[in-house]
C-alpha positions in Angstrom: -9.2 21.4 -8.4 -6.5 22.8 -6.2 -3.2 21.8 -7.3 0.5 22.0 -5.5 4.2 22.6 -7.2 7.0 20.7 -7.9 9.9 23.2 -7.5 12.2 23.0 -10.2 15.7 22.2 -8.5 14.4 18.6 -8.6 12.7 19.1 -4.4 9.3 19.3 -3.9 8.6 21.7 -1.5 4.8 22.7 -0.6 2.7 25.5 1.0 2.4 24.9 5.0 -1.3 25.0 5.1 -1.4 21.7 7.4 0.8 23.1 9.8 -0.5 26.6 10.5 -4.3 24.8 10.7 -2.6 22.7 13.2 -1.2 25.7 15.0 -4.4 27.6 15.2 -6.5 24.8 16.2 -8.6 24.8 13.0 -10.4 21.6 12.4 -8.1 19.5 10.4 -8.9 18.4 6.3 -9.2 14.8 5.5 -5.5 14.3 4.2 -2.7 16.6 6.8 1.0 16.3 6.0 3.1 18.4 7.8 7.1 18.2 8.1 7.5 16.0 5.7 10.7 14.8 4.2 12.4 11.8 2.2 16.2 11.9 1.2 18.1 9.2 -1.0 21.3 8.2 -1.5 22.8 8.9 -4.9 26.2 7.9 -5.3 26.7 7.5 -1.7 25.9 11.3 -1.3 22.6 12.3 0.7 19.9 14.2 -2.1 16.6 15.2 0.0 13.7 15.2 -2.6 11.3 16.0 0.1 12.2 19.5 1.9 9.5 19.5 4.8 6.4 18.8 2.8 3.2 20.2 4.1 -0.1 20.2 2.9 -3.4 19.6 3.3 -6.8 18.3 1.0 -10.3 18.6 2.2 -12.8 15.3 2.0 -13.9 15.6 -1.4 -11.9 17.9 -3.1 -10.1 16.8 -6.2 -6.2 17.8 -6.1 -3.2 17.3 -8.6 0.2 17.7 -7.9 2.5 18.8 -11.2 6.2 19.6 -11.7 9.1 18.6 -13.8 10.4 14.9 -14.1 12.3 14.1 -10.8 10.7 17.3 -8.6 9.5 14.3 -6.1 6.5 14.2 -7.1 5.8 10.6 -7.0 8.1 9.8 -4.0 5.4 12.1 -1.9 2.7 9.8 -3.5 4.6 6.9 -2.5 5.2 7.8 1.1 1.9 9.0 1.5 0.5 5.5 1.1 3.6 4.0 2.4 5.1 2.4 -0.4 7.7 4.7 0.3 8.9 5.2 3.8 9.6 9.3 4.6 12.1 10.1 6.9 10.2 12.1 9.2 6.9 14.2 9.4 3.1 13.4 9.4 0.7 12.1 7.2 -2.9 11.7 8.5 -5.4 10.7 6.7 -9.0 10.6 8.6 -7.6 11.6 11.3 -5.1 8.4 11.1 -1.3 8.7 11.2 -0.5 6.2 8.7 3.1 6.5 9.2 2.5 5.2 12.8 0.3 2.1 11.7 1.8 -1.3 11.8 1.3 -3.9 9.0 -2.0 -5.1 8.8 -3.7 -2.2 10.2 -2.1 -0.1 7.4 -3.3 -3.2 5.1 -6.7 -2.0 6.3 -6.7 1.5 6.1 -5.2 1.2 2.3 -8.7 -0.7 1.1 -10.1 2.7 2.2 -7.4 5.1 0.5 -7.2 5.2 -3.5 -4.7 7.0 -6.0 -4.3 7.2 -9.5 -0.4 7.1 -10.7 0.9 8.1 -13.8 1.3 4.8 -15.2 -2.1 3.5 -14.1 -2.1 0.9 -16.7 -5.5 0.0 -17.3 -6.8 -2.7 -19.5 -8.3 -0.8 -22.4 -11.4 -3.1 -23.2 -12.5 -2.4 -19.7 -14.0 0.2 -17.4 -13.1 1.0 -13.8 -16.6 -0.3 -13.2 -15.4 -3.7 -14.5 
């Protein structure tokens, strides 16, 4: 399992594998995000919790992402399956921008994405088979 940081100035800020594939014309990994970056409001001043996010997961692999409470770790969860809107870079996933879909293709592309949050809130008399 490959796992990314959190920094701890509450910004999540990643290596830049996606973009220097990209730049060397490697074949690209299942999941690319490059240049990403999300930035609230917090009492009407500007607080960017995503600092150009890149990063990059091959088909298969198994990857975490860790930090400290409010690092941004689950607003780049969020705005990689859209739940979240980022304010500007790339997520691809299968070779598909999803931050370029509309709404019902990106209604079709999530039956094929999955994620597990924090609070994934399972019933405990059942199985994920069930």
């Amino acid at each position: 399992m490959r796992a990314a940081f959190a920094s701890t100035d509450g910004t999540a800020s990643f290596d830049g594998t996606a973009e220097k594939r990209r730049v060397r014309g490697q074949r690209m990994s299942y999941v690319e995000i490059a240049g990403l970056r999300k930035t609230f409001a917090i009492r009407g001043h500007p607080f960017e919790v995503l600092k150009g996010v890149s990063l990059s997961v091959e088909k298969g692999e198994i990857f975490g992402i860790i930090g400290f409470s409010g690092a941004g770790k689950s607003t780049l969860a969020r705005c990689i399956n859209r739940l979240e809107e980022a304010d500007e870079g790339e997520i691809r996933i299968g070779g598909t921008d999803i931050r370029k879909l509309g709404k019902d293709a990106l209604l079709r592309e999530r039956r094929n994405i999955g994620m597990v949050f924090q609070q994934f809130n399972l019933f405990e008399a059942k199985t994920v088979y069930e």
